[in-house]
N, C-alpha and C positions, 0 to 999 in steps of 0.2 A: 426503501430506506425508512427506516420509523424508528422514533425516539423511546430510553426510557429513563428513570433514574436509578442510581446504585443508593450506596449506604451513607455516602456520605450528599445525597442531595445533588450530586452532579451531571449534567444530562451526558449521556450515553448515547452514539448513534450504531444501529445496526445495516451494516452496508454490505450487500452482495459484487464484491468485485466480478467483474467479468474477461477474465484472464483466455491466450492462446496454453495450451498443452505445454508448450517451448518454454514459456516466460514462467507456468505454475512451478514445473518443476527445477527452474534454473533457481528460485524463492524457496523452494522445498532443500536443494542443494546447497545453496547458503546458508539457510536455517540449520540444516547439518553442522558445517563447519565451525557456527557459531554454540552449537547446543541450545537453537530456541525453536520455538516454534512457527511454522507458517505467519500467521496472525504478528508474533512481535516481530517477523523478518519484515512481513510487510509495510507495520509501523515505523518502525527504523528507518525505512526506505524514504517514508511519505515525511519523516522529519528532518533528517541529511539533507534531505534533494529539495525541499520547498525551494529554497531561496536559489539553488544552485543553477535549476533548470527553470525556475518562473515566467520565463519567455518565451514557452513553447509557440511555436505558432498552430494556425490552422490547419496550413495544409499539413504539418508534420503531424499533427494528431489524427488528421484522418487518414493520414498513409498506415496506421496501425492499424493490423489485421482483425479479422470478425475473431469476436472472442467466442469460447462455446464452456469454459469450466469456468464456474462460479466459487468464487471462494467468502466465503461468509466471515465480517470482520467486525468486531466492537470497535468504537473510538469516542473520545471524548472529544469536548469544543475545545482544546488546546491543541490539536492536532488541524482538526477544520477550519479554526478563524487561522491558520496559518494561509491559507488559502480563497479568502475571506475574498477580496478583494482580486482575487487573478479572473483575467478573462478568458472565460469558458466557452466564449464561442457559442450561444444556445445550446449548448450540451448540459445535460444532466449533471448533478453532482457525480454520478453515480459513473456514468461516461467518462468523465472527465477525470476524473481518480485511477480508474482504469485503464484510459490513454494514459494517462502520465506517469503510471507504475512500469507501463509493457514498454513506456518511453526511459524510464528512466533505468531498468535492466536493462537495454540495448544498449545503453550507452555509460554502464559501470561498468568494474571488472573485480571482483568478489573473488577469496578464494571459496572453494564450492569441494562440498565430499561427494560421492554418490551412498555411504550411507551415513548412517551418523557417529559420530568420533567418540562423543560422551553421551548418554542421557541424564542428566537432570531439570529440575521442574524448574522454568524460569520465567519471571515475567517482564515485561515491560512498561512500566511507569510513566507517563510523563504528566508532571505539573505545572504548572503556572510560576 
């Protein structure tokens, strides 16, 4: 994970999730349905669900299978200081974002395409 800034002076974090096969493409399938891409499916995920699921435990995080596909993701500090303060368990940032994403697929229910319904270029924003 390493920092940088964009144009407006905002730090930027670059983070390697570490996703199972199952859970990338259940995020690739959502992303479908919604017309976005991997990357905002996943941010959506990690801002719905802060608060909803912030008690994850221990043992539930580590019942989460060895991840093996990396998915490579931008985020701002409006996203992470949501998470500021949760316990991680000595887990990495990096750990811990990826249990909690493979945690938080398992336990939504998204309508999901297998391809994509629309293509247009879409982002996702969030500010302060």
């Amino acid at each position: 994970m390493f920092q940088w800034y964009n144009d407006a002076n905002t730090i930027v974090w670059k983070i390697g999730l570490l996703l199972i096969q199952e859970i990338y493409q259940e995020l690739e399938r959502r992303g479908h349905y919604l017309g976005t891409s991997k990357t905002s499916t996943v941010l959506l995920h990690l801002v719905l669900y802060a608060n909803q699921f912030k008690n994850i435990t221990k043992e539930e995080l580590e019942k989460i299978e060895a991840r093996n596909l990396q998915l490579q993701i931008e985020m701002n500090d409006f996203i992470l200081l949501k998470y500021d303060n949760r316990r991680m368990y000595l887990l990495t940032v990096r750990k811990y974002l990826s249990a909690f994403l493979s945690y938080v697929v398992n336990h939504t229910n998204w309508k999901s395409e297998k391809e994509p319904v629309f293509k247009e270029v879409s982002t996702l924003v969030c500010h302060k």
